[in-house]
C-alpha positions as CSV (number, residue, x, y, z in Angstrom):
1,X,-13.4,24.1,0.3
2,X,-11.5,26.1,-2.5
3,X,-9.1,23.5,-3.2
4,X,-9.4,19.3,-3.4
5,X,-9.5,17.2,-0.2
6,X,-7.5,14.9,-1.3
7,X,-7.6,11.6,0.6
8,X,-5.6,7.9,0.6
9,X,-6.8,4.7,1.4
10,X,-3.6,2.3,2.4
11,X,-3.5,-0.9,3.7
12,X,-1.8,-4.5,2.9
13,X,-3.2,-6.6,0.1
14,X,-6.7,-8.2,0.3
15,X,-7.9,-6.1,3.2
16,X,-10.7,-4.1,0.6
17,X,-9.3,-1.2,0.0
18,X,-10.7,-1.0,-3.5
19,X,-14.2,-2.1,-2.8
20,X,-14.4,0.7,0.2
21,X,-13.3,3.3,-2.4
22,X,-16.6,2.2,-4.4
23,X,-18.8,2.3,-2.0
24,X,-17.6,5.8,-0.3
25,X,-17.2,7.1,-3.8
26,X,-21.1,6.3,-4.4
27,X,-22.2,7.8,-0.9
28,X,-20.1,10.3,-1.7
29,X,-21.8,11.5,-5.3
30,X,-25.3,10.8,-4.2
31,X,-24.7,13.5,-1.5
32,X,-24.0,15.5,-4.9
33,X,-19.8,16.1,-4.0
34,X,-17.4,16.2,-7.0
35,X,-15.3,13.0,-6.2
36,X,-12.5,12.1,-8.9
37,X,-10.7,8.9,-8.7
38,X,-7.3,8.7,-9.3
39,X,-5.0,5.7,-10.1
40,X,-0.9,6.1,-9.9
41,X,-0.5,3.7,-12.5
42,X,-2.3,6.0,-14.8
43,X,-1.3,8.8,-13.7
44,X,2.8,8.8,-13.5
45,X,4.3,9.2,-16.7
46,X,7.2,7.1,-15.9
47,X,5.6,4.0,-14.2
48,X,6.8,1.5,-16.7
49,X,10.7,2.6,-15.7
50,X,9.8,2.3,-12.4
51,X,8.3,-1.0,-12.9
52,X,10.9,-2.3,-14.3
53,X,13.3,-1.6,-11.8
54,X,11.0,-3.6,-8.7
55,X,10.7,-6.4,-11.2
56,X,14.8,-6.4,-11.5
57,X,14.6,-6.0,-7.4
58,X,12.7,-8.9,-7.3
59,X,15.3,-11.1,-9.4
60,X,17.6,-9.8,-7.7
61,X,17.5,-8.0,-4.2
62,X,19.5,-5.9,-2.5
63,X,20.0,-2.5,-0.1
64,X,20.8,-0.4,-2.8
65,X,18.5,-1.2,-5.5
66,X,15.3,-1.4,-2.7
67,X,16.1,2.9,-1.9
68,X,16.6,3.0,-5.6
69,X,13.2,1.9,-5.8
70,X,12.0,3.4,-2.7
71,X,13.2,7.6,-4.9
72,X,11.5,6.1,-8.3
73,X,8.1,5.7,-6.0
74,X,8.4,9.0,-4.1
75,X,9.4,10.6,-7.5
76,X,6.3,9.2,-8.9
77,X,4.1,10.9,-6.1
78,X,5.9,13.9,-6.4
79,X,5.1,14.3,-10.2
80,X,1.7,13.6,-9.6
81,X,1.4,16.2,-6.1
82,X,2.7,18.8,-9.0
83,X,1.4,17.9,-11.8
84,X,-2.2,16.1,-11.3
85,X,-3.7,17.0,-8.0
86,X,-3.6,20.8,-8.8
87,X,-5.4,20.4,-11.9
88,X,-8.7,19.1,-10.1
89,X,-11.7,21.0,-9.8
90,X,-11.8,23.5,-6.6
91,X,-14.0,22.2,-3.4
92,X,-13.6,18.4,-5.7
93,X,-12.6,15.1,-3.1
94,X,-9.8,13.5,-4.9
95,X,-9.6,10.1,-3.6
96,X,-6.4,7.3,-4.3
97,X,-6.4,3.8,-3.5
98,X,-2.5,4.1,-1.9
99,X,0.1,6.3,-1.8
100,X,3.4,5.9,-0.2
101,X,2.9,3.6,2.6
102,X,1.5,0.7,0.8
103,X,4.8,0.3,-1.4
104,X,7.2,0.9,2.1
105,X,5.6,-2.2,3.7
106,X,5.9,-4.1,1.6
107,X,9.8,-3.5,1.1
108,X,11.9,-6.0,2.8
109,X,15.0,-4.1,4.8
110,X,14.0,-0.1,4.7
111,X,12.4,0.7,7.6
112,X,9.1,2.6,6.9
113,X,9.9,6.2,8.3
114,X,13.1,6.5,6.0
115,X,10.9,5.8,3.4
116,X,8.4,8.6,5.0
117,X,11.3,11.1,5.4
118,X,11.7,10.7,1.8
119,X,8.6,11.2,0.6
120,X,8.5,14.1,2.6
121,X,12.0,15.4,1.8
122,X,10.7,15.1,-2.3
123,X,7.9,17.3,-1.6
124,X,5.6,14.1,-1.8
125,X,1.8,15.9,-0.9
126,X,0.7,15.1,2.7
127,X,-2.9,13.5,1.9
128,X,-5.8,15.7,3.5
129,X,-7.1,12.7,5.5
130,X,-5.0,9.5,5.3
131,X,-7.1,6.2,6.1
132,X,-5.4,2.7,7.1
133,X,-7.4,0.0,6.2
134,X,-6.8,-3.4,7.8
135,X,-7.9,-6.7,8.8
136,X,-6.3,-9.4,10.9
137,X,-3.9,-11.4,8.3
138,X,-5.7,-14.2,8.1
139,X,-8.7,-12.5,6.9
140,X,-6.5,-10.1,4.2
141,X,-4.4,-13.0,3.4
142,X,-7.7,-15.3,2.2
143,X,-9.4,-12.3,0.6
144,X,-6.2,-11.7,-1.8
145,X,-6.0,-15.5,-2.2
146,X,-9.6,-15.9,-3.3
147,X,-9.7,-13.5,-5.8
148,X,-9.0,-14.4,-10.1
149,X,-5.8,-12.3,-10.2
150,X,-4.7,-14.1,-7.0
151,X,-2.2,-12.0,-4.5
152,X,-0.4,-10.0,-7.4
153,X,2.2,-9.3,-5.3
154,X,6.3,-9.2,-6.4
155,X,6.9,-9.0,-2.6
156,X,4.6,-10.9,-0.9
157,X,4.2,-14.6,-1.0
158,X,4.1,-16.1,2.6
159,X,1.2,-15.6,5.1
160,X,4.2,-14.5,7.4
161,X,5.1,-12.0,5.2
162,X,1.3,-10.4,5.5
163,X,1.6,-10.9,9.2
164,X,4.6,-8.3,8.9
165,X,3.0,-5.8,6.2
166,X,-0.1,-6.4,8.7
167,X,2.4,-5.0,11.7
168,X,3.8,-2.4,10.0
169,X,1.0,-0.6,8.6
170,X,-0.8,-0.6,11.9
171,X,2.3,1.3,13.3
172,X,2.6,3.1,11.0
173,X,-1.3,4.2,11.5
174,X,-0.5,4.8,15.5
175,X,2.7,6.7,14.8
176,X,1.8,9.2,12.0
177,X,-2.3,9.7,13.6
178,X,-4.2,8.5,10.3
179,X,-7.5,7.3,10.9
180,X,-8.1,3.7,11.2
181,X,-10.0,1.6,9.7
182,X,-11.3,-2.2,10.5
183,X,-12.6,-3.9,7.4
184,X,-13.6,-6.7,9.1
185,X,-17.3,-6.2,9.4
186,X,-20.1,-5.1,6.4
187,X,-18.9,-2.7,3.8
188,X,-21.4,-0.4,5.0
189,X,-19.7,-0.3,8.4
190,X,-16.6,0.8,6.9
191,X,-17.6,3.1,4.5
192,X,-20.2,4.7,7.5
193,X,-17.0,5.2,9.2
194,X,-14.5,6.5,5.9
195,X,-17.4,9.2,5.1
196,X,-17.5,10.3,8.3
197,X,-14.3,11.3,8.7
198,X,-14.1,13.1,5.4
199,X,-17.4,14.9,6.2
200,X,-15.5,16.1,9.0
201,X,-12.9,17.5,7.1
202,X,-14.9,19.5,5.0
């Protein structure tokens, strides 16, 4: 490669996202591959303006102010498709834990490929290989529960409510061709499959 693979793990809360990342990002390295880890939260300048403006969404809800969220987030991963993936080292594998469809599920009344459309129409960068991670609710719903910070979410609160992210992620995996992935199983399972699919890539 003589630019960075990068590639996004997305998926509703609680279904391991972040503990796959680990465990490919260690396969990964030990088969000596560059892999940088990027976060959005450090990575967009603006993020505390944004955040603001889902916590005043959450207070108080409505149409306008979820799309005015919805450009804030794609504006975010445009900034960082400009100014942060370009800077990482040629032949690198730049891997995120979510980009833009984690946030569109969880939104209440936009349907998912508006939100798409405008990532798109911003200029948003397509990831390399997109992975879906899920798990039936139940399981992702009692993961997020059980752990200190609890669910963390502004959005979610109701196991109905992960039933629907649940739904709309695993359409959204069928309609746009990412590669699933069922965390349901051993770590090792999952990660087998996530390396294997970037391996391919390369």
């Amino acid at each position: 490669m003589n630019r960075p693979l990068f590639i996004s793990l997305d998926g509703p809360k609680g279904t391991g996202k972040t503990t796959l990342l680990e465990a490919v990002t260690k396969v990964l390295r030990a088969d000596n591959k560059t892999v940088i880890r990027l976060c959005e939260k450090k990575s967009d300048p603006h993020r505390a303006e944004t955040m603001a403006l889902v916590n005043q969404l959450v207070r108080n809800p409505s149409r306008a102010l979820e799309w005015e969220v919805c450009e804030r987030l794609a504006d975010s991963r445009a900034w960082i498709s400009r100014h942060v993936l370009p800077k990482q080292p040629p032949g690198s594998i730049v891997l995120i834990d979510r980009w833009y469809p984690s946030d569109a599920a969880f939104r209440r009344t936009i349907p998912f490929a508006e939100i798409l459309r405008l990532n798109i129409d911003r200029n948003v960068r397509v990831p390399d290989l997109h992975v879906g991670v899920v798990t039936t609710p139940d399981v992702s719903w009692a993961r997020a529960a059980a752990r200190r910070r609890g669910l963390g979410s502004t959005v979610i609160h109701q196991l109905a409510e992960q039933v629907a992210c649940t739904q709309a992620f695993e359409q959204a995996i069928t309609d746009n061709g990412w590669v699933l992935c069922r965390n349901e199983g051993t770590v090792e399972d999952a990660t087998t499959q996530v390396v294997a699919a970037i391996r391919h890539l390369e």
